[in-house]
N, C-alpha and C positions, 0 to 999 in steps of 0.2 A: 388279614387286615393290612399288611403291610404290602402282599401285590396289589390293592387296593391305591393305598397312597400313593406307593410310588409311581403306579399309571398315573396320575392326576400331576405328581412331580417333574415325569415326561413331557406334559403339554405345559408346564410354564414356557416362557419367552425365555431363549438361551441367557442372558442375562440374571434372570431372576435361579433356573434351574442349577446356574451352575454357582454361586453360594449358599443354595441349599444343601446342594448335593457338598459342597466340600464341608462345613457348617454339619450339618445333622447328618451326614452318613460316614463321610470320615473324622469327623470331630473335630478339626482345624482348626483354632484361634482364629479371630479376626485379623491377627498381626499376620499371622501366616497366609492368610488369605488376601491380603491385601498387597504383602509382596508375590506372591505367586498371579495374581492378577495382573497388576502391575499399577492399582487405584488405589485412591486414599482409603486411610484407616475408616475416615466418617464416609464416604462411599461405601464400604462394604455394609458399614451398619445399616445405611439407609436402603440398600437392597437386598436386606435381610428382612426389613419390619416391610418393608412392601411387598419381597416374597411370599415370606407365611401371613400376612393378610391376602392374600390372592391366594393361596394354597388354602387356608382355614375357609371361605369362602365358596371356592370352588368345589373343595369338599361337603361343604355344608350343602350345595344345591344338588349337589350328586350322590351323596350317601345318607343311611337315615343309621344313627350309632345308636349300641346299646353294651349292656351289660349280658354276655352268654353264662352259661348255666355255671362255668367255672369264674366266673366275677370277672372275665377278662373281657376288656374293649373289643368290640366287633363290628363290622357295619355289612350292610345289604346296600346294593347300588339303587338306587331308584331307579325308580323307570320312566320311561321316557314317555311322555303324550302325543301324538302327533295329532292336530286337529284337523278337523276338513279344511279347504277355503273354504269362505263365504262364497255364498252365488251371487254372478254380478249382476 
């Protein structure tokens, strides 16, 4: 599950990945993040709630979640469709 996420974490926009990644992978306060950035306190917030709605999202179009046999969160990738063109 979690080499999962954090593939999809990968492909945020450098902006968005890296107060995730300091946020939910090292635990950071926002205060600390904000000086180690070098942005406002209310900047970090707001690129937080735009990250993980772009992160919740992207995962949603890309994994289908469930509950495995040990009650623990798991997901399968979906798969991808490729259609024909249309003929012109």
């Amino acid at each position: 599950m979690s080499e999962c996420v954090i593939e999809f974490v990968d492909k945020l926009p450098p902006g968005y990945r890296t107060v995730i990644v300091l946020s939910e992978l090292e635990g950071m306060s926002n205060k600390d993040i904000s000086e180690i950035l070098g942005i406002s306190l209310n900047n970090v917030k707001i690129r937080l709630h735009r990250a993980r709605a772009k992160l919740k999202t992207e995962l949603n179009e890309g994994c289908d979640f469930y509950h495995n046999d040990q009650n623990t969160l798991a997901c399968d990738r979906k798969q991808v469709q490729i259609l024909p063109k249309p003929p012109k």
